[in-house]
C-alpha distance (Angstrom), angle and dihedral (degrees) to the residues before:
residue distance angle dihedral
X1 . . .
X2 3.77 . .
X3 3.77 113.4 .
X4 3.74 91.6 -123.9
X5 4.01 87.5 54.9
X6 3.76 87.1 50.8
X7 3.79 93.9 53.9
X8 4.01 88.4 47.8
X9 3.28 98.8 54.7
X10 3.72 89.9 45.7
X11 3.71 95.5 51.9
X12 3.76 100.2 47.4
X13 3.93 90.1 45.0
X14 3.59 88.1 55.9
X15 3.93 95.8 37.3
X16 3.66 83.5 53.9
X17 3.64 94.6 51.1
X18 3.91 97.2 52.0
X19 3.42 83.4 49.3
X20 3.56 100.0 58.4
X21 3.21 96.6 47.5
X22 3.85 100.9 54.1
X23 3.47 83.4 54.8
X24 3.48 100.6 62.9
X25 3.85 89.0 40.8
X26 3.61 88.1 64.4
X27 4.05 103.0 32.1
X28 3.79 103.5 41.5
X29 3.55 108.0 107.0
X30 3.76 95.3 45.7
X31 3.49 96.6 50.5
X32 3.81 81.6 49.4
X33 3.36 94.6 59.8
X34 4.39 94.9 39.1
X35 3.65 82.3 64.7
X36 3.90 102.8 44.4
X37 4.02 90.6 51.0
X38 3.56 87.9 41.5
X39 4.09 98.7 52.4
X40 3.68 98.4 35.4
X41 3.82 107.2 21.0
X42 4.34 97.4 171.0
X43 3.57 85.8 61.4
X44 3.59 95.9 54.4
X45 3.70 122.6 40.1
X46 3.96 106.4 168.8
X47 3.69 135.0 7.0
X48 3.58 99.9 -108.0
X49 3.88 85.3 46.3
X50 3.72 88.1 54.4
X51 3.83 101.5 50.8
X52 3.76 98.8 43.1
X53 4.17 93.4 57.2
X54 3.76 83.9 44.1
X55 3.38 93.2 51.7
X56 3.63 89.4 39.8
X57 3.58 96.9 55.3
X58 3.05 115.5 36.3
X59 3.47 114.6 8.2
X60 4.16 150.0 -103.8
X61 4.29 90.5 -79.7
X62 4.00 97.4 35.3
X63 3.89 99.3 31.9
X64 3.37 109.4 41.8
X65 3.53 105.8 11.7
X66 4.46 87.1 53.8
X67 3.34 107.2 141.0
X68 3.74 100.8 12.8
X69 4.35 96.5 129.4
X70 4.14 91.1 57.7
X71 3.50 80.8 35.9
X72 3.66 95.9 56.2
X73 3.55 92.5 44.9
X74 3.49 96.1 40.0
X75 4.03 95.9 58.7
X76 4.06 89.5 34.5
X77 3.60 83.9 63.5
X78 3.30 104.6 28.9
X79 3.47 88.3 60.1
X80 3.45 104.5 37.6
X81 3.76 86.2 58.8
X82 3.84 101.4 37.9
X83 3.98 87.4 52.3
X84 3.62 91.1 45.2
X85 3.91 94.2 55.1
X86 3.55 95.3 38.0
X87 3.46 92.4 68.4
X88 3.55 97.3 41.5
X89 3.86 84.5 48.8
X90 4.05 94.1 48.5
X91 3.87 83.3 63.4
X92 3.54 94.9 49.5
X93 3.57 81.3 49.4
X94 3.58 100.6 59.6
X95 3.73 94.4 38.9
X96 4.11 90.6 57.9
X97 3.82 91.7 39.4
X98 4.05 102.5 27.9
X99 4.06 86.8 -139.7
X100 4.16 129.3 85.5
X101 3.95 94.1 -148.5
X102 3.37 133.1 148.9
X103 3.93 96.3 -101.4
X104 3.94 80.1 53.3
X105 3.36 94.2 57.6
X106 3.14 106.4 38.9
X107 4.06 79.8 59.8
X108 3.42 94.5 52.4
X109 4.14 92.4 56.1
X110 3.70 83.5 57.1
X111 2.90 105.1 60.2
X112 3.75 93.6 35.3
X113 3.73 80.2 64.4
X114 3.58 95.1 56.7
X115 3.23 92.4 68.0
X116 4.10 107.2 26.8
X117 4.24 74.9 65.9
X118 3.27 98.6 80.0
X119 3.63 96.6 59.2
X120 3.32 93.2 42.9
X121 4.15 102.0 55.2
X122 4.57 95.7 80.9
X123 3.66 91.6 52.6
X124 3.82 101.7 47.3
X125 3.70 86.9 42.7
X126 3.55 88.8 59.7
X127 3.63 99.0 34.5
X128 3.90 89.8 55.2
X129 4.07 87.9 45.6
X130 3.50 94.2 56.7
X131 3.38 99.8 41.1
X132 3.61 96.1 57.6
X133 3.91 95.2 27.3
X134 4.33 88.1 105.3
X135 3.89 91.1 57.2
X136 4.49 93.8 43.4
X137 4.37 79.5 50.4
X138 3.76 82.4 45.4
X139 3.51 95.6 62.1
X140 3.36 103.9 26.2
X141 3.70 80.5 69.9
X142 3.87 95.3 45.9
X143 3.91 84.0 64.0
X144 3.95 91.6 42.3
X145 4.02 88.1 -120.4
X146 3.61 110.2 -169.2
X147 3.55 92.8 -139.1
X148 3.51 97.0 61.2
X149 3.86 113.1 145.1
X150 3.82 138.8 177.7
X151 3.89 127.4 -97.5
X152 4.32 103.1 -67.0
X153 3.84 125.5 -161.4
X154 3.61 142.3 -124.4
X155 3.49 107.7 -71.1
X156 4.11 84.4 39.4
X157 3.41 97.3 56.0
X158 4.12 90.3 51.8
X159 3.49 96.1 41.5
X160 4.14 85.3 42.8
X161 4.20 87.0 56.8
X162 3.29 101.1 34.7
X163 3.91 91.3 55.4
X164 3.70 91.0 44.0
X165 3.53 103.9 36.5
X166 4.30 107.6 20.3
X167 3.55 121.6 -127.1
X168 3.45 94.0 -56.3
X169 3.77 99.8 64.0
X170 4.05 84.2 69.3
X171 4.08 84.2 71.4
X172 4.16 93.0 47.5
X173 3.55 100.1 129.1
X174 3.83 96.3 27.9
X175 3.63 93.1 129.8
X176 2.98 98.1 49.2
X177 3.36 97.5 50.6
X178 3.59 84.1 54.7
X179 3.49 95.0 63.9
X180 3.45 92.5 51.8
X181 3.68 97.6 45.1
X182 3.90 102.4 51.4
X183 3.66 104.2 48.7
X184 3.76 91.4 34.9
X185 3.61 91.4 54.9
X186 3.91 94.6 48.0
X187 3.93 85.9 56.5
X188 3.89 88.2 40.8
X189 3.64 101.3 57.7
X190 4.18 93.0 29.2
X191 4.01 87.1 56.1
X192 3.92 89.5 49.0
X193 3.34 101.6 36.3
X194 4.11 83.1 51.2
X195 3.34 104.1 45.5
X196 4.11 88.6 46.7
X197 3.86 78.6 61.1
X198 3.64 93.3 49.3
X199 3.55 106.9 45.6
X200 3.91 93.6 45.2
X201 3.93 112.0 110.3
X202 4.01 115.9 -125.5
X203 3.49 106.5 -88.9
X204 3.62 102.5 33.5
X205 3.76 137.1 73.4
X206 4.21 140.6 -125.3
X207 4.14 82.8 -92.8
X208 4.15 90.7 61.5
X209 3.88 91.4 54.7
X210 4.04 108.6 117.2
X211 3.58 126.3 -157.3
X212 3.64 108.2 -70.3
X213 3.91 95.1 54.0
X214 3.40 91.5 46.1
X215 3.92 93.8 47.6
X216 3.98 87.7 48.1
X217 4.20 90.1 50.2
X218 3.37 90.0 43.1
X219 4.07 90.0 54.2
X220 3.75 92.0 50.9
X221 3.46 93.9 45.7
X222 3.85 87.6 65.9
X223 3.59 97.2 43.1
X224 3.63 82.3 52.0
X225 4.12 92.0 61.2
X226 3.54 97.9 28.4
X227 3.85 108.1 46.1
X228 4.32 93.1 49.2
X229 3.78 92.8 43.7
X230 3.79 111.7 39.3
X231 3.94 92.4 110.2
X232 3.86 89.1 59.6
X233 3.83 90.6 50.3
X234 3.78 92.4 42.4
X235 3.76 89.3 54.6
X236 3.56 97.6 38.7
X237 4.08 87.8 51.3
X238 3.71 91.0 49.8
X239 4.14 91.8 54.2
X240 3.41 85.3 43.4
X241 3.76 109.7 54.8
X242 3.36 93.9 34.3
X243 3.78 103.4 39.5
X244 3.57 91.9 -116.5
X245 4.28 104.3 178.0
X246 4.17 87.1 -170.4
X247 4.27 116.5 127.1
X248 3.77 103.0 -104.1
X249 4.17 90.9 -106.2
X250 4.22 88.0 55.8
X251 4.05 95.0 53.0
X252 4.07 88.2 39.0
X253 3.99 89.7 57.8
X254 3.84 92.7 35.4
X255 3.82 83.6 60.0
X256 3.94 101.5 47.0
X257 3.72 81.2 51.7
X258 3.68 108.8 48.1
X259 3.64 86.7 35.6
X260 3.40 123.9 9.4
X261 3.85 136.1 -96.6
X262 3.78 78.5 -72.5
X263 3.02 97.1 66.6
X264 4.10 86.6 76.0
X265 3.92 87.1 63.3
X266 3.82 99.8 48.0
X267 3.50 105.1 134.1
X268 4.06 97.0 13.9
X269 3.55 87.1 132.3
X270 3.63 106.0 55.2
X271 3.73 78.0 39.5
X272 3.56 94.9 60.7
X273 4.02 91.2 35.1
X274 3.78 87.7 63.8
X275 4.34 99.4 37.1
X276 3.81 98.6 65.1
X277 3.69 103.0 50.6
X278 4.39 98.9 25.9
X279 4.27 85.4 54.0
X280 3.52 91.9 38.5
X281 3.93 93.2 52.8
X282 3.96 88.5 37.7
X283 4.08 90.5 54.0
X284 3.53 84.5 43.1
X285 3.59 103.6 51.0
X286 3.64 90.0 36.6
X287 4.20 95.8 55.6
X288 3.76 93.1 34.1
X289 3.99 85.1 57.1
X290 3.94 93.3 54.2
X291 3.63 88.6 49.1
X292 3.67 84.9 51.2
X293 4.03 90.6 51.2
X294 3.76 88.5 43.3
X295 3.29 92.8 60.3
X296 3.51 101.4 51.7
X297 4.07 95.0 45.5
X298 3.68 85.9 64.0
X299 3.71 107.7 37.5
Protein backbone atom coordinates (compact mmCIF):
# COMPACT_ATOMS: atom_id res chain seq x y z
CA UNK A 1 0.00 0.00 0.00
CA UNK A 2 1.08 3.47 -1.01
CA UNK A 3 2.33 5.54 1.88
CA UNK A 4 -0.16 8.24 1.17
CA UNK A 5 -3.01 5.42 1.42
CA UNK A 6 -1.48 4.43 4.70
CA UNK A 7 -1.67 7.93 6.14
CA UNK A 8 -5.48 8.12 4.89
CA UNK A 9 -6.62 5.41 6.35
CA UNK A 10 -4.89 6.40 9.50
CA UNK A 11 -6.31 9.83 9.62
CA UNK A 12 -9.93 9.08 8.97
CA UNK A 13 -9.78 6.09 11.52
CA UNK A 14 -8.63 8.42 13.99
CA UNK A 15 -10.89 11.40 12.81
CA UNK A 16 -13.60 8.97 13.21
CA UNK A 17 -12.63 8.01 16.59
CA UNK A 18 -12.49 11.62 18.09
CA UNK A 19 -15.56 11.93 16.64
CA UNK A 20 -17.28 9.26 18.26
CA UNK A 21 -16.33 9.98 21.25
CA UNK A 22 -17.42 13.66 21.50
CA UNK A 23 -20.52 12.38 20.61
CA UNK A 24 -21.17 10.32 23.32
CA UNK A 25 -19.73 13.03 25.64
CA UNK A 26 -22.46 15.17 24.63
CA UNK A 27 -25.48 12.55 23.97
CA UNK A 28 -25.17 10.11 26.85
CA UNK A 29 -27.84 10.73 29.11
CA UNK A 30 -30.49 10.96 26.46
CA UNK A 31 -29.69 7.99 24.83
CA UNK A 32 -29.83 6.65 28.40
CA UNK A 33 -33.04 7.52 28.89
CA UNK A 34 -34.35 6.42 24.84
CA UNK A 35 -33.43 3.08 25.99
CA UNK A 36 -34.96 2.94 29.57
CA UNK A 37 -38.51 4.15 28.15
CA UNK A 38 -38.00 1.98 25.38
CA UNK A 39 -37.18 -1.47 27.44
CA UNK A 40 -39.47 -0.95 30.28
CA UNK A 41 -42.12 1.57 29.15
CA UNK A 42 -44.75 1.19 32.58
CA UNK A 43 -41.97 2.36 34.50
CA UNK A 44 -41.43 5.35 32.58
CA UNK A 45 -44.21 7.43 31.31
CA UNK A 46 -42.58 10.80 30.01
CA UNK A 47 -39.13 12.02 29.54
CA UNK A 48 -38.94 14.39 32.22
CA UNK A 49 -40.53 11.58 34.38
CA UNK A 50 -37.76 9.35 33.30
CA UNK A 51 -34.70 11.51 34.05
CA UNK A 52 -35.74 12.82 37.42
CA UNK A 53 -36.18 9.00 39.05
CA UNK A 54 -32.92 8.32 37.31
CA UNK A 55 -31.41 11.01 38.67
CA UNK A 56 -33.09 10.32 41.81
CA UNK A 57 -31.93 6.95 42.17
CA UNK A 58 -29.09 6.42 41.22
CA UNK A 59 -27.30 9.27 40.36
CA UNK A 60 -25.72 11.79 37.45
CA UNK A 61 -22.41 9.11 36.88
CA UNK A 62 -24.41 5.69 37.46
CA UNK A 63 -27.89 6.74 36.07
CA UNK A 64 -27.46 8.54 33.25
CA UNK A 65 -24.08 8.14 32.35
CA UNK A 66 -24.77 3.75 32.54
CA UNK A 67 -23.08 2.37 30.02
CA UNK A 68 -20.92 5.23 28.98
CA UNK A 69 -17.15 3.06 29.02
CA UNK A 70 -18.61 0.31 26.29
CA UNK A 71 -20.18 3.20 25.08
CA UNK A 72 -17.10 5.13 24.61
CA UNK A 73 -15.43 2.39 23.10
CA UNK A 74 -18.16 1.28 21.23
CA UNK A 75 -18.69 4.71 19.18
CA UNK A 76 -14.67 5.30 19.19
CA UNK A 77 -14.61 2.27 17.24
CA UNK A 78 -17.50 2.25 15.65
CA UNK A 79 -16.59 5.25 14.16
CA UNK A 80 -13.21 4.93 13.56
CA UNK A 81 -14.12 1.93 11.48
CA UNK A 82 -17.38 3.12 9.83
CA UNK A 83 -15.38 6.36 8.66
CA UNK A 84 -12.58 4.34 7.60
CA UNK A 85 -14.73 2.08 5.25
CA UNK A 86 -16.82 4.70 4.10
CA UNK A 87 -14.23 6.21 2.37
CA UNK A 88 -12.79 3.25 1.05
CA UNK A 89 -16.41 2.40 0.00
CA UNK A 90 -17.09 6.03 -1.66
CA UNK A 91 -14.27 4.95 -4.08
CA UNK A 92 -15.68 1.78 -4.79
CA UNK A 93 -18.58 3.80 -5.33
CA UNK A 94 -17.41 5.94 -7.95
CA UNK A 95 -15.51 3.24 -9.70
CA UNK A 96 -18.95 1.01 -10.09
CA UNK A 97 -21.02 4.13 -10.84
CA UNK A 98 -18.29 6.62 -12.52
CA UNK A 99 -20.05 9.60 -10.40
CA UNK A 100 -19.35 10.81 -6.49
CA UNK A 101 -23.08 11.96 -5.88
CA UNK A 102 -25.04 12.04 -3.15
CA UNK A 103 -27.09 8.81 -4.00
CA UNK A 104 -23.43 7.38 -4.25
CA UNK A 105 -22.62 8.23 -1.10
CA UNK A 106 -25.16 7.67 0.65
CA UNK A 107 -24.45 3.94 -0.80
CA UNK A 108 -21.18 3.89 0.18
CA UNK A 109 -22.16 4.66 4.13
CA UNK A 110 -24.21 1.60 3.77
CA UNK A 111 -22.32 -0.50 3.12
CA UNK A 112 -19.61 0.94 5.28
CA UNK A 113 -22.13 0.09 7.90
CA UNK A 114 -22.34 -3.38 7.02
CA UNK A 115 -19.34 -3.96 8.03
CA UNK A 116 -18.48 -1.18 10.93
CA UNK A 117 -21.56 -3.59 12.57
CA UNK A 118 -19.74 -6.13 13.52
CA UNK A 119 -17.56 -4.28 15.76
CA UNK A 120 -20.07 -2.52 17.05
CA UNK A 121 -22.63 -5.51 18.34
CA UNK A 122 -20.42 -6.36 22.24
CA UNK A 123 -20.50 -2.82 23.18
CA UNK A 124 -24.16 -1.93 22.51
CA UNK A 125 -25.03 -5.17 24.09
CA UNK A 126 -23.44 -4.07 27.06
CA UNK A 127 -24.28 -0.54 26.88
CA UNK A 128 -28.05 -1.46 26.61
CA UNK A 129 -27.47 -4.09 29.67
CA UNK A 130 -26.23 -1.67 31.86
CA UNK A 131 -28.35 0.87 31.17
CA UNK A 132 -31.37 -0.93 31.96
CA UNK A 133 -29.68 -3.35 34.53
CA UNK A 134 -31.56 -1.07 37.70
CA UNK A 135 -35.08 -1.72 36.19
CA UNK A 136 -34.25 -6.05 35.36
CA UNK A 137 -33.02 -5.80 39.54
CA UNK A 138 -36.25 -3.91 39.86
CA UNK A 139 -38.31 -6.58 38.89
CA UNK A 140 -36.52 -9.31 39.72
CA UNK A 141 -37.38 -8.09 43.10
CA UNK A 142 -41.12 -7.44 42.32
CA UNK A 143 -41.25 -11.31 41.78
CA UNK A 144 -39.01 -11.94 44.97
CA UNK A 145 -36.34 -13.75 42.57
CA UNK A 146 -33.84 -15.45 44.54
CA UNK A 147 -31.21 -14.44 42.39
CA UNK A 148 -31.60 -10.98 42.84
CA UNK A 149 -28.26 -9.06 42.77
CA UNK A 150 -27.01 -5.45 42.99
CA UNK A 151 -26.07 -3.10 40.05
CA UNK A 152 -22.55 -4.97 38.38
CA UNK A 153 -19.99 -3.25 36.10
CA UNK A 154 -18.39 -3.54 32.87
CA UNK A 155 -16.17 -6.24 33.03
CA UNK A 156 -19.15 -8.04 35.22
CA UNK A 157 -21.64 -7.72 32.91
CA UNK A 158 -19.23 -9.43 30.04
CA UNK A 159 -17.90 -11.91 32.11
CA UNK A 160 -21.78 -12.36 33.49
CA UNK A 161 -22.89 -13.08 29.51
CA UNK A 162 -20.24 -14.68 28.39
CA UNK A 163 -20.54 -17.34 31.23
CA UNK A 164 -24.20 -17.57 30.72
CA UNK A 165 -24.59 -17.24 27.22
CA UNK A 166 -20.80 -18.19 25.40
CA UNK A 167 -19.23 -15.97 23.11
CA UNK A 168 -21.94 -15.86 20.98
CA UNK A 169 -24.49 -14.25 23.25
CA UNK A 170 -22.16 -10.96 22.84
CA UNK A 171 -23.65 -10.89 19.04
CA UNK A 172 -27.57 -11.42 20.34
CA UNK A 173 -29.16 -8.76 18.62
CA UNK A 174 -26.72 -8.63 15.68
CA UNK A 175 -29.38 -8.71 13.22
CA UNK A 176 -31.08 -6.56 14.37
CA UNK A 177 -28.69 -4.22 14.69
CA UNK A 178 -28.15 -4.83 11.19
CA UNK A 179 -31.30 -3.69 10.20
CA UNK A 180 -30.93 -0.72 11.92
CA UNK A 181 -27.49 0.04 10.84
CA UNK A 182 -27.73 -0.30 6.96
CA UNK A 183 -30.68 1.66 6.07
CA UNK A 184 -29.96 4.16 8.78
CA UNK A 185 -26.63 4.72 7.50
CA UNK A 186 -27.80 5.17 3.79
CA UNK A 187 -30.12 8.03 5.17
CA UNK A 188 -27.19 9.14 7.47
CA UNK A 189 -24.57 9.79 5.02
CA UNK A 190 -27.31 10.84 2.05
CA UNK A 191 -28.73 13.59 4.60
CA UNK A 192 -25.07 14.81 5.26
CA UNK A 193 -23.69 14.48 2.24
CA UNK A 194 -26.97 16.63 1.04
CA UNK A 195 -27.18 19.11 3.27
CA UNK A 196 -23.14 19.74 2.79
CA UNK A 197 -24.45 20.40 -0.78
CA UNK A 198 -27.07 22.65 0.36
CA UNK A 199 -25.58 24.85 2.73
CA UNK A 200 -22.44 25.51 0.51
CA UNK A 201 -22.38 29.18 -0.90
CA UNK A 202 -22.03 29.51 -4.88
CA UNK A 203 -18.61 29.60 -5.57
CA UNK A 204 -17.25 27.43 -3.02
CA UNK A 205 -17.14 23.74 -2.31
CA UNK A 206 -18.09 20.99 0.73
CA UNK A 207 -14.14 21.59 1.80
CA UNK A 208 -14.89 25.62 2.49
CA UNK A 209 -17.77 24.76 4.94
CA UNK A 210 -16.80 26.15 8.61
CA UNK A 211 -18.10 24.98 11.73
CA UNK A 212 -21.58 26.01 11.97
CA UNK A 213 -22.65 24.42 8.56
CA UNK A 214 -21.00 21.54 9.29
CA UNK A 215 -22.52 21.28 12.90
CA UNK A 216 -26.08 21.97 11.28
CA UNK A 217 -25.39 18.96 8.44
CA UNK A 218 -24.13 16.97 10.85
CA UNK A 219 -27.53 17.45 13.03
CA UNK A 220 -29.69 16.54 10.10
CA UNK A 221 -27.76 13.80 9.24
CA UNK A 222 -28.84 12.19 12.56
CA UNK A 223 -32.31 13.10 12.39
CA UNK A 224 -32.05 11.56 9.12
CA UNK A 225 -31.03 7.92 10.75
CA UNK A 226 -32.72 8.28 13.84
CA UNK A 227 -36.26 9.63 13.13
CA UNK A 228 -37.02 6.68 10.07
CA UNK A 229 -35.55 3.88 12.14
CA UNK A 230 -36.48 4.22 15.80
CA UNK A 231 -38.85 1.07 15.66
CA UNK A 232 -35.82 -1.08 14.60
CA UNK A 233 -33.77 0.30 17.52
CA UNK A 234 -36.68 0.03 19.91
CA UNK A 235 -37.02 -3.60 19.02
CA UNK A 236 -33.55 -4.36 18.81
CA UNK A 237 -33.11 -2.67 22.50
CA UNK A 238 -35.93 -4.70 23.83
CA UNK A 239 -34.17 -8.22 22.56
CA UNK A 240 -31.28 -6.89 23.78
CA UNK A 241 -31.76 -5.92 27.38
CA UNK A 242 -33.85 -8.47 28.03
CA UNK A 243 -32.33 -11.36 26.12
CA UNK A 244 -35.20 -11.61 24.00
CA UNK A 245 -34.22 -14.75 21.27
CA UNK A 246 -37.63 -13.67 19.13
CA UNK A 247 -37.11 -12.89 14.97
CA UNK A 248 -37.25 -9.12 14.79
CA UNK A 249 -41.05 -9.27 13.10
CA UNK A 250 -42.28 -11.55 16.44
CA UNK A 251 -40.94 -8.89 19.19
CA UNK A 252 -42.24 -5.91 16.74
CA UNK A 253 -45.93 -7.43 16.88
CA UNK A 254 -45.53 -8.53 20.54
CA UNK A 255 -44.98 -4.80 21.15
CA UNK A 256 -47.95 -3.22 19.11
CA UNK A 257 -49.89 -5.68 21.14
CA UNK A 258 -48.86 -5.38 24.66
CA UNK A 259 -48.52 -1.81 24.05
CA UNK A 260 -49.58 -0.27 21.21
CA UNK A 261 -47.97 0.84 17.90
CA UNK A 262 -46.54 3.37 20.31
CA UNK A 263 -44.86 1.45 21.92
CA UNK A 264 -42.25 1.47 18.76
CA UNK A 265 -41.71 5.28 19.49
CA UNK A 266 -41.14 5.14 23.27
CA UNK A 267 -38.36 7.18 23.84
CA UNK A 268 -38.30 8.99 20.21
CA UNK A 269 -37.97 12.07 21.95
CA UNK A 270 -35.06 11.70 24.08
CA UNK A 271 -33.96 9.98 20.97
CA UNK A 272 -34.27 12.86 18.90
CA UNK A 273 -33.09 15.25 21.90
CA UNK A 274 -29.75 13.48 21.80
CA UNK A 275 -29.39 12.90 17.51
CA UNK A 276 -29.14 16.55 16.47
CA UNK A 277 -26.49 17.87 18.68
CA UNK A 278 -24.32 14.14 19.43
CA UNK A 279 -24.12 13.80 15.18
CA UNK A 280 -23.60 17.26 14.81
CA UNK A 281 -20.58 17.30 17.32
CA UNK A 282 -19.46 13.78 15.86
CA UNK A 283 -19.45 15.32 12.08
CA UNK A 284 -17.87 18.10 13.57
CA UNK A 285 -15.17 16.64 15.43
CA UNK A 286 -14.69 14.18 12.79
CA UNK A 287 -14.18 16.97 9.70
CA UNK A 288 -12.46 19.44 11.94
CA UNK A 289 -9.87 16.48 12.65
CA UNK A 290 -9.12 15.92 8.83
CA UNK A 291 -8.61 19.49 8.49
CA UNK A 292 -6.34 19.10 11.34
CA UNK A 293 -4.42 16.09 9.47
CA UNK A 294 -4.52 18.13 6.30
CA UNK A 295 -2.79 20.59 7.64
CA UNK A 296 -0.02 18.86 8.93
CA UNK A 297 0.58 16.61 5.59
CA UNK A 298 1.30 19.80 3.90
CA UNK A 299 3.15 21.96 6.29
Amino acid sequence: MEAHHIWDSIQHFTAGAIGGGASVAAGQPFDTVKVKMQTFPHHFRSLSQCLFVTLRREGLLRGLYAGSIPSLYANMVENAVLFLCYEQCKRVMSWVSGGDGVLQRACAGAMAAGISTIVLCPFELLKCRLQGQQQLLDRASELKAQTVRSKIGVWSMFKNIVATEGIAGLYHGLSLLMIREVPGYFLFFGGYEGSRQLLTPDGQTIEDLGPLPLFLAGGIAGVSFWLPMYPVDVVKSKSQVEGLAFPFLKTARNIIRTEGLVGLYRGLLPCLARAFPANAVLLLAYELTNKLFHHVKSS
